[in-house]
C-alpha positions in Angstrom: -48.2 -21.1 -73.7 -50.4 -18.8 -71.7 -48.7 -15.7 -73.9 -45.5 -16.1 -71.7 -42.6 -16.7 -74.2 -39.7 -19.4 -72.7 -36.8 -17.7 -71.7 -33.4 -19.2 -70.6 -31.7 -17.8 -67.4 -29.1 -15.2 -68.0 -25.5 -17.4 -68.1 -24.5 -16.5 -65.2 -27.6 -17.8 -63.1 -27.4 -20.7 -65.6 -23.9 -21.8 -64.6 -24.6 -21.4 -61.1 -27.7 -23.3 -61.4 -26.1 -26.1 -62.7 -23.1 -25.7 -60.3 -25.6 -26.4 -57.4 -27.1 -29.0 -58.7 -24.1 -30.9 -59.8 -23.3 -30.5 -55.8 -26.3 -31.9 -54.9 -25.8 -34.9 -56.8 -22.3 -35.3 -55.8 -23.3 -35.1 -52.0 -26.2 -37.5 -52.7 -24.1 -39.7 -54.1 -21.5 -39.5 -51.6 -23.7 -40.2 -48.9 -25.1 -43.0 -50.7 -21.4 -45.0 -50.7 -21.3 -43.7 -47.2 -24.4 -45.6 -45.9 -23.5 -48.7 -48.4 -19.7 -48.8 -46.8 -21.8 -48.4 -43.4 -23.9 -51.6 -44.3 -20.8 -53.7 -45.4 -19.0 -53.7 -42.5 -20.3 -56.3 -40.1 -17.7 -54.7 -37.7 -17.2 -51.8 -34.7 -14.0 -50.4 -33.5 -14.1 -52.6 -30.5 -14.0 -55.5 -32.1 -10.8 -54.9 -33.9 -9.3 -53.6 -30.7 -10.3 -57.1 -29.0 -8.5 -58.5 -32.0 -5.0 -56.7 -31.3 -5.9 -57.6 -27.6 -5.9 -60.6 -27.9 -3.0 -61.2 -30.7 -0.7 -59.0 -28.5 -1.5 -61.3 -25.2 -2.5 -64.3 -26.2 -5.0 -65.1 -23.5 -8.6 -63.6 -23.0 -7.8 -62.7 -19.3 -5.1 -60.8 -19.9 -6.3 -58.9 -23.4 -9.6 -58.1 -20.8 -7.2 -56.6 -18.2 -5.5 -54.6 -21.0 -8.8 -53.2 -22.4 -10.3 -52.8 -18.7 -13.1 -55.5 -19.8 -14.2 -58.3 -18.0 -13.1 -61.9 -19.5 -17.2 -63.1 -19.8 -17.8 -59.2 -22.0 -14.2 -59.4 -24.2 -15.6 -63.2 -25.2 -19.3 -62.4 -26.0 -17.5 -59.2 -28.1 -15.2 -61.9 -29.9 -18.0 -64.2 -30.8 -20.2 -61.6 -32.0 -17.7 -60.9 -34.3 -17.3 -64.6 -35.5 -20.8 -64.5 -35.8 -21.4 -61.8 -37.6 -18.6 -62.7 -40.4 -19.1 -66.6 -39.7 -15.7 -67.0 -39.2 -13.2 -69.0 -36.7 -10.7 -65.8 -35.0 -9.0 -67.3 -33.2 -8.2 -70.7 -32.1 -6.4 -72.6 -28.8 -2.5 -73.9 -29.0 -1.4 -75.5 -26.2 -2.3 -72.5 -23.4 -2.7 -70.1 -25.6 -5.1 -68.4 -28.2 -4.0 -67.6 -31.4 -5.5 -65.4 -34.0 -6.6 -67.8 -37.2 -4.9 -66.8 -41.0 -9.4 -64.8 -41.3 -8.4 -63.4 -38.1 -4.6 -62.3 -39.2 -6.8 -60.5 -42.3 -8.5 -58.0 -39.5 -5.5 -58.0 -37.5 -3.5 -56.1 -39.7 -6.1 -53.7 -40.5 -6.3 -53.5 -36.9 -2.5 -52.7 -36.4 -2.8 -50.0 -39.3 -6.2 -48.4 -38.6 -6.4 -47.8 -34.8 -3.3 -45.7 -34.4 -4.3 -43.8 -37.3 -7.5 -43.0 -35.1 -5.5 -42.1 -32.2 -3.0 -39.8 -34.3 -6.1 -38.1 -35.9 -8.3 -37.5 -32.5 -4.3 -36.4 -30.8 -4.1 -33.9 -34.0 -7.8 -32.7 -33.1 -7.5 -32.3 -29.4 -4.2 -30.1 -30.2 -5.3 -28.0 -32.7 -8.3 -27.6 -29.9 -6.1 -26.3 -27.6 -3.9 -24.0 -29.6 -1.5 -26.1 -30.9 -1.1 -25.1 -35.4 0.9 -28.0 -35.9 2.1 -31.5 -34.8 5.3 -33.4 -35.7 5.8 -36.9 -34.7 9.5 -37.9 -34.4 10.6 -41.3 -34.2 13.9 -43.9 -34.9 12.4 -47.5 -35.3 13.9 -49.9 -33.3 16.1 -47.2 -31.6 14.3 -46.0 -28.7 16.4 -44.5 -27.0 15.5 -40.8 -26.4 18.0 -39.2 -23.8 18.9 -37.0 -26.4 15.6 -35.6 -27.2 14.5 -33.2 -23.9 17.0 -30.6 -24.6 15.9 -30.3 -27.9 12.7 -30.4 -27.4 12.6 -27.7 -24.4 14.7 -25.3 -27.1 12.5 -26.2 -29.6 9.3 -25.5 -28.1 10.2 -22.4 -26.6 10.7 -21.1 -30.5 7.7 -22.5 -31.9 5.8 -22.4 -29.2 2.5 -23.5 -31.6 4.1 -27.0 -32.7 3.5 -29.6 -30.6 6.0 -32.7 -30.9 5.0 -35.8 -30.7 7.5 -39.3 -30.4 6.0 -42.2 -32.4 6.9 -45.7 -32.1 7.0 -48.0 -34.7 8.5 -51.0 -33.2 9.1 -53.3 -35.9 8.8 -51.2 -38.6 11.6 -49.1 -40.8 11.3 -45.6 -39.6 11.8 -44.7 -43.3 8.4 -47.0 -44.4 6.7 -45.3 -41.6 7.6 -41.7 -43.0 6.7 -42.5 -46.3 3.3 -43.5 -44.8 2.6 -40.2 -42.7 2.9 -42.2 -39.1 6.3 -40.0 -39.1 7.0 -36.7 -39.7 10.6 -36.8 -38.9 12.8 -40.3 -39.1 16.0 -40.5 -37.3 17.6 -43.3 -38.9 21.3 -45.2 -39.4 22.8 -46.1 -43.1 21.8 -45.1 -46.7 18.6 -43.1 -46.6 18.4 -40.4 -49.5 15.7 -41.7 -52.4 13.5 -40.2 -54.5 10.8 -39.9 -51.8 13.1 -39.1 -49.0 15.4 -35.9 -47.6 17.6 -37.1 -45.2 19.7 -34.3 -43.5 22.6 -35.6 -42.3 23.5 -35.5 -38.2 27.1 -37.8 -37.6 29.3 -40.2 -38.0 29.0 -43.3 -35.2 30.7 -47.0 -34.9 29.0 -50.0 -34.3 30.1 -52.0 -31.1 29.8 -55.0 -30.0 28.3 -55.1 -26.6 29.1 -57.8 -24.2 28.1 -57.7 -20.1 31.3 -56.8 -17.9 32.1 -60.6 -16.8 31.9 -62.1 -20.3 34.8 -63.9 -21.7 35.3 -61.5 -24.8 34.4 -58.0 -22.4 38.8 -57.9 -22.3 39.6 -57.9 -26.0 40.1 -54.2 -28.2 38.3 -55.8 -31.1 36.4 -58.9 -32.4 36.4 -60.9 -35.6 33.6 -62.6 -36.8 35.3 -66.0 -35.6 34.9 -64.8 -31.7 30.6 -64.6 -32.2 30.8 -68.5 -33.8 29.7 -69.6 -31.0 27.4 -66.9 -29.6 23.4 -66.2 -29.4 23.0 -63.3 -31.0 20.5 -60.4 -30.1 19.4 -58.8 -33.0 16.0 -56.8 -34.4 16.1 -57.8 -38.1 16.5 -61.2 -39.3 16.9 -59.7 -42.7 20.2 -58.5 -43.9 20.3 -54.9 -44.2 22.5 -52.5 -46.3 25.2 -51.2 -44.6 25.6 -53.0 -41.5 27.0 -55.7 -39.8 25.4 -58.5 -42.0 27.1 -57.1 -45.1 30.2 -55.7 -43.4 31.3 -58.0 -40.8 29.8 -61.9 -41.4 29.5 -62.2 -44.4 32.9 -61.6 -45.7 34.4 -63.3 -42.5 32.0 -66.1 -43.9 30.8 -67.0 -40.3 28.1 -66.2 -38.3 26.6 -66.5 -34.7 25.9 -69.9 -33.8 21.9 -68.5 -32.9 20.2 -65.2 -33.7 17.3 -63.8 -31.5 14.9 -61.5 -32.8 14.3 -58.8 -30.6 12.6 -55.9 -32.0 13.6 -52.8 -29.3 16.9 -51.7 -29.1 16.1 -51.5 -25.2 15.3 -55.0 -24.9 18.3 -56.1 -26.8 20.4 -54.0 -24.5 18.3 -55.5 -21.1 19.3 -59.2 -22.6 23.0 -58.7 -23.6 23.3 -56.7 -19.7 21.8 -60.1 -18.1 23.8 -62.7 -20.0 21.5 -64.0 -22.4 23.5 -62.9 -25.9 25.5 -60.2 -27.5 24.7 -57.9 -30.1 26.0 -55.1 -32.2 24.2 -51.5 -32.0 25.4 -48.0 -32.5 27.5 -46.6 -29.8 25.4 -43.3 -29.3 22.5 -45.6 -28.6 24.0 -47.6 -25.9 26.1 -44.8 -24.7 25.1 -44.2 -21.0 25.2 -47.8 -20.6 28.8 -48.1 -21.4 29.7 -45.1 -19.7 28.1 -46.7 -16.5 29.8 -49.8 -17.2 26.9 -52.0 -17.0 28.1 -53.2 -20.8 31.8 -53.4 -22.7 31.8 -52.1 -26.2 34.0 -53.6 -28.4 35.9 -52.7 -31.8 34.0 -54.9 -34.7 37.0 -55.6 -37.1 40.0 -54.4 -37.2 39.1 -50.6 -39.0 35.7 -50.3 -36.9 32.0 -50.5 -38.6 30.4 -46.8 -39.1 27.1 -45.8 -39.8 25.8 -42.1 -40.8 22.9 -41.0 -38.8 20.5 -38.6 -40.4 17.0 -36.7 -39.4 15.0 -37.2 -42.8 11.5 -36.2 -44.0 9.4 -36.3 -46.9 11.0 -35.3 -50.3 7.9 -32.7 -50.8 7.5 -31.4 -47.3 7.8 -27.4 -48.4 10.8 -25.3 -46.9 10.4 -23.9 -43.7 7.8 -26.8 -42.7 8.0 -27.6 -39.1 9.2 -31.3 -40.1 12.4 -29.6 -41.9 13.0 -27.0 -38.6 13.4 -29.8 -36.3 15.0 -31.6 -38.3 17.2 -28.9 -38.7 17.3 -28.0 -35.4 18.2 -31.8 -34.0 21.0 -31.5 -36.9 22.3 -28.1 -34.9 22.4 -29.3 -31.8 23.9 -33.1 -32.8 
């Protein structure tokens, strides 16, 4: 052996040694999956926002004027995608496109993905710019935030490094959202607490039955189910929910609305019932400056009244003192 006698490394330099190398395959091997994820997908980001583009409108001109495209460039970029999975997207009904049940596959990845991308590069830019946290408040199909700029003003001017974000989820629970991380803070109606959630409570509000100024119930103190027979009926669930009218009011009256119209914004129920086209029943503090204007009659539903509990709720683990849990707190105060 040359009269040199083999000598281990000293442990120390051993265990290091070994600690770098074990990093060096782990990175290979990371970039490895990397580049192999890289050459499964067949797709690019603008594909899958030509998808919701077109889903959301239902027409190329119109998903082209949305992503500032022209019509010829948003069709070559939805068949190169066909092509390159050699699958049908989307097909023509009647005089419009719809998105095929391959298509409805990327769709909902679509839906899910790209506003995680745009929350990510929003987090990003505000951390950039000085900002140590951001908390995305939101209430579902309640969007109705004329509550929110005093808050937000005192808020702001106490945490002056949180930036506060609103989210809309139209559509979606604002408690399945939470859980998810596309909301930091869920204003919600009805039973909230679980195992997952801390729901800090804010009040007590009724549920009304809002009817425009010239419609033949907009005289009476209170409604039974009986008087909505014959009604359309304005609603953003089709799915009975705990604690609400469903459970409360039709079903143990053992009618309900002649027609139910799913409408999934509180804002565009309220612009309906205001033009004639249905009634519905929403949570007074949500429709409050329109009653107060009298553009819409609220009415008693039952003879006791229907009440929900609002609360401001956020992850079960968020830690104490998180800026989640202060404005929670804080819109709790100030409620």
């Amino acid at each position: 052996m040359n009269g040199r006698a083999l000598t281990s490394p000293p442990p120390g330099r051993r265990l290091a040694s070994n600690l770098t190398c074990g990093k060096f395959y782990i990175f290979r091997y990371s970039m490895r999956a990397i580049h192999e994820l890289d050459a499964l997908l067949r797709l690019e980001l603008r594909h899958y926002h030509s998808i919701l583009a077109l889903a959301d409108t239902g027409s190329l001109t119109a998903a082209a004027e949305r992503l500032g495209t022209t019509q010829s460039a948003l069709s070559h970029r939805l068949r190169e995608a066909e092509r390159r999975l050699g699958l049908s997207l989307y097909t023509k009904v009647g005089r419009r496109l719809r998105i095929t049940p391959a298509g409805e596959c990327l769709l909902a990845a679509a839906r899910e993905v790209l506003p995680a991308l745009a929350r990510a590069e929003g987090d990003a830019l505000a951390v950039g710019g000085g900002v140590r946290h951001v908390v995305r408040i939101g209430s579902g199909a309640y969007n109705s935030y004329y509550w929110l700029p005093p808050l937000l003003k005192h808020f702001q001017d106490t945490y002056p490094d949180v930036d506060v974000q609103i989210a809309s989820e139209p559509g979606r629970s604002p408690l399945a959202a939470l859980l998810d991380g596309a909301l930091d803070v869920a204003v919600a109606s009805g039973p909230v607490e679980t195992e997952d959630v801390r729901a800090i409570h804010l009040f007590r509000d009724e549920l009304v039955l809002i009817v425009p100024p010239d419609h033949r119930l907009a005289g009476k103190a209170q409604v039974e189910p009986a008087d909505l027979a014959e009604e359309t009926y304005m609603t953003y669930s089709l799915v009975e929910e705990h604690g609400y009218e469903s459970e409360h009011f039709f079903r143990p009256g053992g009618v309900r609305p002649r027609r139910l119209v799913k409408v999934e914004l509180t804002e565009g129920i309220v612009e309906l019932v205001q033009a004639g086209f249905g009634v519905s029943i929403l949570s007074r503090w949500a429709v409050a400056r329109r009653i107060e204007s009298g553009a819409l009659c609220a009415l008693r539903v039952g003879r006791g009244g229907l009440y929900v509990d609002w609360h401001a709720s956020v992850r079960r683990g968020e830690p104490e003192g998180s800026p989640a849990i202060r404005l929670a707190e804080e819109l709790a105060r100030s409620s």
